[in-house]
Each structure stands twice: as structure tokens, then as C-alpha cells.
C-alpha positions as a Markdown table, in Angstrom:
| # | Residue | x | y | z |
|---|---|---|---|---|
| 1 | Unk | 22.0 | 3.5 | -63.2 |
| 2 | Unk | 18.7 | 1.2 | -62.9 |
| 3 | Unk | 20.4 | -0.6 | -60.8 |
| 4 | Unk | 21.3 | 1.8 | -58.6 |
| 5 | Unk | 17.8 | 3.1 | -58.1 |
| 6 | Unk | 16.3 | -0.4 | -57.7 |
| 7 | Unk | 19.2 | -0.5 | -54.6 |
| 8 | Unk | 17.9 | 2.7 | -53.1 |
| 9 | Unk | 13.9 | 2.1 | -53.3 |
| 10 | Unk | 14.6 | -1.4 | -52.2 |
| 11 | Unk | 16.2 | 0.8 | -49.1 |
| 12 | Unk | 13.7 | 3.2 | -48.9 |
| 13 | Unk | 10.9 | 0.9 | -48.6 |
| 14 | Unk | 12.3 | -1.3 | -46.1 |
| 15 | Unk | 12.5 | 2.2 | -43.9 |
| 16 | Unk | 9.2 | 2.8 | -44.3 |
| 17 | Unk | 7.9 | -0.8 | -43.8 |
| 18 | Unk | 10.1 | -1.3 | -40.4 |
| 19 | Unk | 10.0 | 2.3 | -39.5 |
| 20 | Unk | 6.5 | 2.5 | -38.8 |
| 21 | Unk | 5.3 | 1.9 | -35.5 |
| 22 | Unk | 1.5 | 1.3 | -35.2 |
| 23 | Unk | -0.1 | 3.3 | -32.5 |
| 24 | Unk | -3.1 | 1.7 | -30.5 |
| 25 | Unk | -5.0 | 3.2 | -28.2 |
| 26 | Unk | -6.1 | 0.8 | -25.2 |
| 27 | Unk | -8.9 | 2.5 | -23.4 |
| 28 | Unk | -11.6 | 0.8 | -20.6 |
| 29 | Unk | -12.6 | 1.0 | -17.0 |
| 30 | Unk | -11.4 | 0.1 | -13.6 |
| 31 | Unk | -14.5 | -1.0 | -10.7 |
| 32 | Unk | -14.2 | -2.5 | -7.5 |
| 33 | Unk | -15.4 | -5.7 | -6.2 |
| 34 | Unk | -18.9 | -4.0 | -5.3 |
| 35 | Unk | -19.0 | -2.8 | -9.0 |
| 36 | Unk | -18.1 | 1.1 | -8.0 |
| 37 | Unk | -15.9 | 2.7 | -9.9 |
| 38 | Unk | -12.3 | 3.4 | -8.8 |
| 39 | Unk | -11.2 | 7.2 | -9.0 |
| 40 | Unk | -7.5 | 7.6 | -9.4 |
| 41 | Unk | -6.2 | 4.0 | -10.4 |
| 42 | Unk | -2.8 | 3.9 | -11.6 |
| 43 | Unk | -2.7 | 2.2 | -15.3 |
| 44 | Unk | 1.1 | 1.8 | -15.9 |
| 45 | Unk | 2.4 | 0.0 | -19.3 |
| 46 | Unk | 5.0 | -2.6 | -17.9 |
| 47 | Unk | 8.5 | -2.0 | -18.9 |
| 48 | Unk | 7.4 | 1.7 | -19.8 |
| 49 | Unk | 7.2 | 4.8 | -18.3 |
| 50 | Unk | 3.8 | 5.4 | -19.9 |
| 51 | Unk | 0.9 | 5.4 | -18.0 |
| 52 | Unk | -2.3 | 7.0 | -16.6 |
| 53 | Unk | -5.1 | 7.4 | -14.2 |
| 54 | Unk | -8.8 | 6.7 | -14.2 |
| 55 | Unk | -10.8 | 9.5 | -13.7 |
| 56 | Unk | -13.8 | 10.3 | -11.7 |
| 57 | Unk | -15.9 | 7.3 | -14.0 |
| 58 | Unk | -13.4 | 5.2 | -13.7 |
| 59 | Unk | -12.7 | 5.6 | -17.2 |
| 60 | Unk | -8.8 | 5.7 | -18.4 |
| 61 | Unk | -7.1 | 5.3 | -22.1 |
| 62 | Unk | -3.3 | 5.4 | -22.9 |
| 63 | Unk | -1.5 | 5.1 | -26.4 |
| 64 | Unk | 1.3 | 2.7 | -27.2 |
| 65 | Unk | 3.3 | 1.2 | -29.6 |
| 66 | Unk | 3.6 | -2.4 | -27.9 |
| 67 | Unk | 2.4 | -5.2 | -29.8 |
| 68 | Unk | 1.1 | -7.1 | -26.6 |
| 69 | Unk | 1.4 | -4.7 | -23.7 |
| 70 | Unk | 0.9 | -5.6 | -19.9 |
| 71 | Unk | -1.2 | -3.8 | -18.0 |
| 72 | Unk | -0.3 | -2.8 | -14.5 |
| 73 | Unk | -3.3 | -1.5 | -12.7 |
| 74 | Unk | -3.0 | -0.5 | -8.7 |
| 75 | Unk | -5.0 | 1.3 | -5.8 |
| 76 | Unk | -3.8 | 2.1 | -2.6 |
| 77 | Unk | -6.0 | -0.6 | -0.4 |
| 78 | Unk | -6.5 | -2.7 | -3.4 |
| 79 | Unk | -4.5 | -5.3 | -4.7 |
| 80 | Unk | -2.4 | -5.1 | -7.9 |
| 81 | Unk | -3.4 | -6.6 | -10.6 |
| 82 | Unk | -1.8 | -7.2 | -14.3 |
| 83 | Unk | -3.8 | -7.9 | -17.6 |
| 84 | Unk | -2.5 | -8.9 | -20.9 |
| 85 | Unk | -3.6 | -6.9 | -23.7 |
| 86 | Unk | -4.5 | -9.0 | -26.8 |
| 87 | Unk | -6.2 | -8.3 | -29.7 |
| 88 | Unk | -9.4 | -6.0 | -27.9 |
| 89 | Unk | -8.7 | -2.6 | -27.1 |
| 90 | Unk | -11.4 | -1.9 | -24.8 |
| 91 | Unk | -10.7 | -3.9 | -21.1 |
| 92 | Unk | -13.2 | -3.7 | -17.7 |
| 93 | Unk | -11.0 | -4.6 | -14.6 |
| 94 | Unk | -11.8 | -5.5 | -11.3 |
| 95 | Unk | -9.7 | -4.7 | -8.2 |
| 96 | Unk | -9.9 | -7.0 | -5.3 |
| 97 | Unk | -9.3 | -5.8 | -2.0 |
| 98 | Unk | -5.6 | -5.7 | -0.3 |
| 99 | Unk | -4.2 | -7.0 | 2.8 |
| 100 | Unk | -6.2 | -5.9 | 5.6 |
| 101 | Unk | -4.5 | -4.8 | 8.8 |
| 102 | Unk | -5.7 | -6.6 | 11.7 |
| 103 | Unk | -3.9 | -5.3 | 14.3 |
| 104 | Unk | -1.6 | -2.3 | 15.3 |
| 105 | Unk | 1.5 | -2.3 | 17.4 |
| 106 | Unk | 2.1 | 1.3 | 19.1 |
| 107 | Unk | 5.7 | 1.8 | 20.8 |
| 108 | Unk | 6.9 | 5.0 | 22.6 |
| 109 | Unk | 10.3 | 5.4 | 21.7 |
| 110 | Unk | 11.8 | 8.5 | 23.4 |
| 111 | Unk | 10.0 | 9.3 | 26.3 |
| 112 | Unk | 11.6 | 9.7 | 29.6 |
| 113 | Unk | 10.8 | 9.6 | 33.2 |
| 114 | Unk | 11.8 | 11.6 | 35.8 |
């Protein structure tokens, strides 16, 4: 019979030992090159389908269970930009500007002459 409940706590506690995930919360904020901050950022948790936007600060935070998450962080007109997370849980990021369009080609498909 001790034997049996040695067994099963043995068990037990490797449940609860591997079981447990830790939740951390990474929080921070995203500014452009000028040092503005960027309103609506996409933060996304590579791999995941967690992520989250900076609000009108710039300011975002998200929750995960990852170790050593990657950071995905993009703007439309900005150019993406991925940050490992280590041991700090508070990041400043800085967008760089995207590809600029230097020129536009217009064609008229469709029209017709008479």
C-alpha cells in the first residue's frame, strides 16, 4: 500500500511540475524613426495566433506562455521588423520606413473608340 501511494504522488507531482505553464506578460512601445508614436501597430507572437495592437500611445502588452517568443511588429508604410524576447519584459521598438513608391504606371484597359 505505501508503495502504491509513493507511485501516485510521484505521478501527481510530475503533473503539476510539467503541467504548469508560466504566463508572462511582454508589454512596451512602438515609435517611428522621428520618435512619434505609432497608433495601430500590429504585435503578432510568431507561430501563434496571439497578438495585439498599440494604442493611441503607442503602448501594447500581450500574454504568453512561450519561453523565448518572437516578436513580429508591422505598419502599413513601415517596414516589418522581428525582436527576440529574452529575459526583459518591457521592449521600445523602432519602425523604419518601407519601400517608397517612386513612380506610378496608369493603363486604361477597356476603353473603346468609336
Amino acid at each position: 500500500m505505501k508503495r502504491l501511494s509513493l507511485v501516485l504522488t510521484l505521478v501527481m507531482a510530475a503533473f503539476f511540475a510539467f503541467g504548469q505553464e508560466v504566463q508572462r506578460t511582454i508589454t512596451g512601445v512602438v515609435r517611428d524613426g522621428a520618435g512619434e508614436s505609432v497608433i495601430g501597430a500590429s504585435i503578432l507572437i510568431q507561430g501563434t495566433s496571439t497578438g495585439t495592437v498599440t494604442d493611441i500611445d503607442g503602448n501594447f502588452s500581450l500574454s504568453t506562455t512561450k519561453v523565448a517568443p518572437m516578436l513580429v511588429i508591422s505598419y502599413t508604410g513601415y517596414g516589418t521588423q522581428e525582436i527576440q524576447v529574452g529575459a526583459a519584459n518591457n521592449y521600445e521598438v523602432t519602425l523604419a520606413e518601407g519601400i517608397e513608391i517612386s513612380e506610378v504606371v496608369v493603363t486604361a484597359l477597356g476603353i473603346e473608340r468609336k
